[in-house]
Each structure stands twice: as structure tokens, then as C-alpha cells.
N, C-alpha and C positions, 0 to 999 in steps of 0.2 A: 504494500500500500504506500502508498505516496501523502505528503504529509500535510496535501492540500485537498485530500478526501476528507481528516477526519476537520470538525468545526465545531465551536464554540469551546475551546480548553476552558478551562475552569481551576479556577484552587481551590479547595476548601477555605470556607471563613472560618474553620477553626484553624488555620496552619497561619495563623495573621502573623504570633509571634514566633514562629521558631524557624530556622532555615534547613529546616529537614520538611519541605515539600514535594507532593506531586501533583501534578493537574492530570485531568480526565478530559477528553474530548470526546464527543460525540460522534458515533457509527452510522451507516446507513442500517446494520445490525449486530450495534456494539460499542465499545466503548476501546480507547486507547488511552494509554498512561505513557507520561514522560515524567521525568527528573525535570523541575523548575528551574535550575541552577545549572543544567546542561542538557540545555532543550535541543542544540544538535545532535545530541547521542543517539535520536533515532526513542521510540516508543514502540512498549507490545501492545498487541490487540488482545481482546475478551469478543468471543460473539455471545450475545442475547444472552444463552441459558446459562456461560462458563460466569457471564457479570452479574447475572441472580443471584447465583450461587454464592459468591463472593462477598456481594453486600447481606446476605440470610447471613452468614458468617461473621462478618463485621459487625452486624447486628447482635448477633447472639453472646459477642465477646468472646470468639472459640480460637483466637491468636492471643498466644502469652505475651507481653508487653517487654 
């Protein structure tokens, strides 16, 4: 994918104060993540089911800190 498919990156407003961010952009079906701090590195894709899943998870607190 090319990096003018995915649109609208985004940061969390919870990541206001710390410099350990990522942004999410939006998919035609899915979502991509980059490193804020090095936005040329290039970002992985989630489709659809894989970013459900993921936020069920983050929801649920099921990554140790």
C-alpha cells in the first residue's frame, strides 16, 4: 500500500503528553499504524476483523503494561 491510500492519521488525545506515540489512519478496510516520531518508517496494516480484534483487546486490558 502506498501511503496516500491510507487518510485521516490521527493520534490519540490521550498520547498529548508523552513522546511514545502512534497514529492510526484510516482503511478502505482497515486501519494503518505508524510511529509519530518517524513517520517515514513506513506503517503496518490491520484489515477490518484483525483491528476489532485488537481494540476488544485494548478494551478489555488483556496487554500487561
Amino acid at each position: 500500500m502506498r501511503n496516500d491510500e491510507v487518510s485521516r492519521w490521527r493520534t490519540s488525545s490521550y498520547s498529548t503528553a508523552t513522546q511514545t506515540c502512534v497514529e492510526v489512519g484510516a482503511l478502505a478496510d482497515g486501519a494503518a499504524v505508524r510511529d509519530t516520531k518517524d513517520r517515514g518508517a513506513g506503517y503496518f496494516v490491520a484489515d477490518r476483523g484483525q483491528w476489532s480484534a485488537f481494540i476488544a483487546a485494548v478494551k478489555a486490558d488483556r496487554f500487561v503494561r
